[in-house]
C-alpha positions in Angstrom: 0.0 0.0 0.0 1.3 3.4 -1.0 1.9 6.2 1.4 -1.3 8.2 -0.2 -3.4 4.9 0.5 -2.7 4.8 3.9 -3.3 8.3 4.7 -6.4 8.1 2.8 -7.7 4.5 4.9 -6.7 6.3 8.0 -9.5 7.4 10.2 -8.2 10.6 11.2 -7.6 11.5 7.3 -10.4 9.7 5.7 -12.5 12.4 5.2 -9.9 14.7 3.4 -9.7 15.4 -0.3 -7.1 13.5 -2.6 -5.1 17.0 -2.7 -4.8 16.7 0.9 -3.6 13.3 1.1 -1.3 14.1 -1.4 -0.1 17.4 0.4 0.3 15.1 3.6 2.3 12.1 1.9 4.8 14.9 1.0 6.2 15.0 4.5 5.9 11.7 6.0 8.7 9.5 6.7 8.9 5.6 6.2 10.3 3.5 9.0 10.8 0.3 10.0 10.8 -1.8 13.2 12.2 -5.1 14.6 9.6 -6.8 17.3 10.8 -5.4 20.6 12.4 -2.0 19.2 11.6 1.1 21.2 9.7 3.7 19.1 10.1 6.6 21.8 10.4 6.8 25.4 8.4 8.7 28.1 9.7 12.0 28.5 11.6 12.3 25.2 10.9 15.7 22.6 7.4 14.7 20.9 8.4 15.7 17.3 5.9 14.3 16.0 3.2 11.1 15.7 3.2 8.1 13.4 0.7 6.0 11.3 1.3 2.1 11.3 1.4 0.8 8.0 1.6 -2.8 9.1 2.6 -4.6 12.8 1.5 -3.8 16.1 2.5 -1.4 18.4 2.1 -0.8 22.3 2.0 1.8 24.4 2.9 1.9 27.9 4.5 2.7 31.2 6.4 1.7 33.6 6.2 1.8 37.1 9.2 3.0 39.5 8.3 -1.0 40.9 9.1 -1.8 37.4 5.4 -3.1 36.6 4.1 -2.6 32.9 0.6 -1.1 32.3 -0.2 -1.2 28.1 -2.1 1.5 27.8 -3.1 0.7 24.1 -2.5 -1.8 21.3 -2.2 -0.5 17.9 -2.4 -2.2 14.3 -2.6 -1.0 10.6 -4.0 1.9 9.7 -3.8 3.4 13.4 -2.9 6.7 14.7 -0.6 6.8 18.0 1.9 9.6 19.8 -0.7 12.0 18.0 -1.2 14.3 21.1 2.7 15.6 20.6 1.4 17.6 17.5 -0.5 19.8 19.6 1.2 20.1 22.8 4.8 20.1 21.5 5.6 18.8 24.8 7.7 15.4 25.5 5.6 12.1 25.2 3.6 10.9 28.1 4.2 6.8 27.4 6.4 5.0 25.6 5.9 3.3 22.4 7.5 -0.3 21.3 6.9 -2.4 18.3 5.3 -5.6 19.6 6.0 -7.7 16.1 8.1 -6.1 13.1 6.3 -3.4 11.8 6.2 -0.2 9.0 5.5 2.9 10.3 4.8 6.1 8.9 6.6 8.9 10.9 4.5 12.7 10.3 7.0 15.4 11.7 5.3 17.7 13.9 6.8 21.2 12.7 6.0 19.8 8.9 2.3 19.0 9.9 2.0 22.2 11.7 2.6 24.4 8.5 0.0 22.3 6.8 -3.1 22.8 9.6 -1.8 26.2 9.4 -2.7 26.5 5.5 -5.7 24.0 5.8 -7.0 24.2 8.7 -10.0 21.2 8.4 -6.7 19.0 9.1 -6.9 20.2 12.8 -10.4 20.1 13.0 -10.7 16.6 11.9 -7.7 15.3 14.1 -9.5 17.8 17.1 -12.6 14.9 16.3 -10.1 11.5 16.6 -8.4 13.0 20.0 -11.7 13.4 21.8 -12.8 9.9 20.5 -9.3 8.5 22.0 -9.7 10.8 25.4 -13.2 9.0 25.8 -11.4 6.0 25.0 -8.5 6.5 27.9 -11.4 7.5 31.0 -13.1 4.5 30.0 -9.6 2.9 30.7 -9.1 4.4 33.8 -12.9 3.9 35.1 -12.4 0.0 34.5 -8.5 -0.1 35.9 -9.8 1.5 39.3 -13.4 0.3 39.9 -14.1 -2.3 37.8 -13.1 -6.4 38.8 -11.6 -8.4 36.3 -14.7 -10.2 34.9 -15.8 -6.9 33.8 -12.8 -5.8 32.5 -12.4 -8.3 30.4 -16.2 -8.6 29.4 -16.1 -5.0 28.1 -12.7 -5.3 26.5 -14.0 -8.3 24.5 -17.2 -6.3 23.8 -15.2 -3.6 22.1 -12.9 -6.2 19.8 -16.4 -7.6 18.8 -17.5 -3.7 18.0 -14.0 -3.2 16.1 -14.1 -6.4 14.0 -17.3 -6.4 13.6 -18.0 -10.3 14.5 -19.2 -12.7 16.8 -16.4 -14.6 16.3 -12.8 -13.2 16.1 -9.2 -13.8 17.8 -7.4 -11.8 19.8 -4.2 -10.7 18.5 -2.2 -9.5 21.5 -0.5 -12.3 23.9 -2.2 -13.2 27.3 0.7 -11.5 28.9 0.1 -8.4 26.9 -3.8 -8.4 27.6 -3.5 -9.1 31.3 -1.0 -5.9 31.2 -3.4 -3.8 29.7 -6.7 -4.9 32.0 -4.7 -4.0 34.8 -4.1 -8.0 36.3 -1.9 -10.8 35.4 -2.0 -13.6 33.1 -3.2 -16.5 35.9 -5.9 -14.7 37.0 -7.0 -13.7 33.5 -6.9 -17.5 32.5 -8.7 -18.2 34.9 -11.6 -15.5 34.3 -11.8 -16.9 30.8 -12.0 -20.2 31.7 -15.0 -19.4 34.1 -16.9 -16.9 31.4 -16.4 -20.4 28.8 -17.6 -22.5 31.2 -20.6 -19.9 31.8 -21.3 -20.1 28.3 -20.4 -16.9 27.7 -18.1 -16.8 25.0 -17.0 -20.1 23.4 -12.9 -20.6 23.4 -10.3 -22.6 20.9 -6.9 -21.2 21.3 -6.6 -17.4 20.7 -10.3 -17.7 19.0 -13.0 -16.1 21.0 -17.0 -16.7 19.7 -19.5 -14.3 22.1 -22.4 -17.2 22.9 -24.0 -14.5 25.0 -24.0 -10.8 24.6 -26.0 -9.6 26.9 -24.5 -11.8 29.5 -21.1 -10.5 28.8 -22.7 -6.3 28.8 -24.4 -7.5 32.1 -21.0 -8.3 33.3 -19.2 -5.4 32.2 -21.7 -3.3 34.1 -20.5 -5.0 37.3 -23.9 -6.9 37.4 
């Protein structure tokens, strides 16, 4: 897929005319990852935010204890490190390439001139940082009130929402998915096992069916 092709299958450029996309493959950068490469670290310059072509990325923290909390999992045609183009400040997480990937690096001071000259660009990505500020309450809501069960009911609520099927499989580790519900991988085998044997989903290796929907939004409600 060609830079322009990207841009143009990317939610927070869809909308935008060819010209635009064309303006905006002008200044971005192809790059290239090996699974477990540091994008960027917390607290470096944020000079700017990248577009993942193909791979998966995470973000994260770390703990002064050293424990790892994935605060997102991101795969083709996804945004992420986007909030440096507007605060110009230093990134807030960091960012590691979870299987070898192709990213698409967009300068900050570059995309800058361009809002400046079109301004719709800021407008639209205004739109895709709300969506993603919803997304990280949400987050924090489950990580701090919310038991596992839920957690994990809601999560599997929103892959069905973003694949758009009952049946799909879950493309991030057990370790990686404990990390970012907030637990760790024993318990979160064992609240899969129990939801199974609830008949609330169906499993066969990383493939998850939803036998029960409104059991599993039940759950996610705490009920």
């Amino acid at each position: 897929m060609s830079i322009i092709d990207l841009i143009a299958n990317t939610p927070l450029f869809k909308r935008l005319s060819k010209t635009q996309h064309e303006n905006l493959a002008k200044i971005c950068i192809k790059r290239s990852y090996k699974r477990g490469q540091i994008i960027f670290r917390e607290g470096r310059p944020a000079n700017g935010f990248y577009i993942v072509a193909s791979g998966r990325i995470k973000i994260f923290k770390v703990s002064s204890q050293g424990k790892e909390q994935i605060l997102g999992i991101f795969g083709a045609g996804e945004v992420f490190g986007e909030v440096a183009v507007f605060s110009g400040n230093c990134f807030p997480a960091n960012a590691m390439a979870i299987e070898d990937s192709h990213i698409i690096f967009v300068p900050r001071g570059e995309f800058i001139s361009i809002i400046k000259e079109d301004p719709t660009l800021g407008l639209n990505m205004l739109a895709v940082l709300s969506s993603r500020l919803r997304k990280f309450t949400v987050l924090i809501e489950n990580l701090s009130l919310k038991e596992v069960g839920s957690r994990l009911a809601a999560y599997i609520l929103y892959l069905k929402e973003q694949k758009d099927a009952e049946k799909f499989k879950l493309d991030v580790t057990k370790t990686q998915l404990a990390s970012l519900l907030g637990t760790i991988p024993e318990t979160l085998s064992r609240t899969l096992s129990k939801m199974n044997k609830q008949g609330l989903i169906k499993i066969e290796g990383s493939q998850i069916e939803i036998l029960d929907q409104e059991g599993l939004q039940k759950l996610a409600k705490g009920n």
